[in-house]
C-alpha positions in Angstrom: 36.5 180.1 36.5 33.6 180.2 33.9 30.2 178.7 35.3 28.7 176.2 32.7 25.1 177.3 32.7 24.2 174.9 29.6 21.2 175.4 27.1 19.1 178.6 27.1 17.0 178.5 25.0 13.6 177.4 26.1 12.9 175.0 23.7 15.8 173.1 23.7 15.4 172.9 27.4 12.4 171.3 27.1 13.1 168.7 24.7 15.9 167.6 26.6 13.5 167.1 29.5 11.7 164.7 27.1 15.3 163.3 25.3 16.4 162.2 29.2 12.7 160.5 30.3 13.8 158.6 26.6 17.6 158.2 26.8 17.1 155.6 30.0 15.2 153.3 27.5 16.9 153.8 24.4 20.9 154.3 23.5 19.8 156.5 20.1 17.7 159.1 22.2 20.6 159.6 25.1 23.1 160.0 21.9 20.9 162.9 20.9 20.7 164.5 23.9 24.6 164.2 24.3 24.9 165.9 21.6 22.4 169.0 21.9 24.1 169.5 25.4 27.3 170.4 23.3 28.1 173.8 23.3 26.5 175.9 20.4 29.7 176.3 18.6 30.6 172.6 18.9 27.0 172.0 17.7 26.5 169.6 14.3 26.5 171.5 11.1 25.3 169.4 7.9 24.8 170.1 4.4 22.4 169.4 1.9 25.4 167.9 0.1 26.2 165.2 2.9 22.8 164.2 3.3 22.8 163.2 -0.8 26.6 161.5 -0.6 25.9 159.5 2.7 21.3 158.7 2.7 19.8 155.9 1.5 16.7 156.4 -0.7 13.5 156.8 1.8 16.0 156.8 4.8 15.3 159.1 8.3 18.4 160.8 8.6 19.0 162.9 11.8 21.1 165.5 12.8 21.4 167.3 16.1 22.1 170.0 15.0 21.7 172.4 11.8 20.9 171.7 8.2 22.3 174.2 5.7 22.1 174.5 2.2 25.1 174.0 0.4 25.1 171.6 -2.6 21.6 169.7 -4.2 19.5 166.7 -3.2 17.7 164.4 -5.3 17.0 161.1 -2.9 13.8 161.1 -1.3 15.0 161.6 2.3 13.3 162.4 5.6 15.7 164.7 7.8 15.0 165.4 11.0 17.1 168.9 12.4 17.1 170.9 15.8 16.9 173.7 12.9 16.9 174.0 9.0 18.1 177.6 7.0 15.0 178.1 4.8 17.3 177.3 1.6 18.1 173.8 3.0 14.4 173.3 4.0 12.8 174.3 0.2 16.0 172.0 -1.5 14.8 168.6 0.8 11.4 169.4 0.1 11.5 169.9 -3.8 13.3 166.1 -3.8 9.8 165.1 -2.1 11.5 164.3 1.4 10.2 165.8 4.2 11.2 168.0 7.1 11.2 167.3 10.9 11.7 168.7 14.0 13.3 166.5 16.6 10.1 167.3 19.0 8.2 165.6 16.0 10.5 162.8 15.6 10.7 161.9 19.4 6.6 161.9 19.1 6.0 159.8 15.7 9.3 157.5 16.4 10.0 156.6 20.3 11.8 154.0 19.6 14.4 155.5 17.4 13.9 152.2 14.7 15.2 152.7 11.2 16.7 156.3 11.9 20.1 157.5 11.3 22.3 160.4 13.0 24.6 162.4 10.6 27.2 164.7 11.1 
């Protein structure tokens, strides 16, 4: 029988400490943390190219999970990512969106208001 052990990297630990103090307050946090508790492999996986067809000019887009950099953005979009490839990172920026960590989203954005989870 194989023992489920969970996340083990440090980090993540941590900011699923501060995903469940948020998740008994707000549906959109515990979603997250649902998600990051997913096995690695299981894990989201979006492209730069999904971001473009499915974001709204100026919208928060989130994804618990990677962002890689396949296809081109040119909406002004703020993505929040457990992790970026630099590629994917340089291609949001150069639209003039900006980059976030989830840490940084939980911190400017409690409440989870006008933020949207793709993947």
């Amino acid at each position: 029988m194989v023992k489920l052990t969970g996340p083990t990297n440090y980090q993540l630990k941590e900011l699923l400490v501060q995903l469940d103090a948020k998740s008994h307050e707000n549906k959109f946090w515990k979603r997250i943390a649902e998600d990051l508790r997913r096995p690695t492999r299981e894990r989201r996986v979006v492209n730069v190219y999904k971001i473009e067809k499915f974001a709204q000019e100026g919208e928060t887009i989130v994804v618990p999970g990677k962002v890689l950099s396949v296809g081109d953005l040119t909406k002004k979009v703020n993505v929040a990512a457990l992790t970026f490839s630099e590629e994917a990172r340089r291609k949001i920026e150069n639209a003039k969106g900006k980059t976030f960590t989830l840490q940084e989203l939980l911190k400017s954005n409690p409440e989870g208001k006008q933020a949207r989870i793709l993947g």
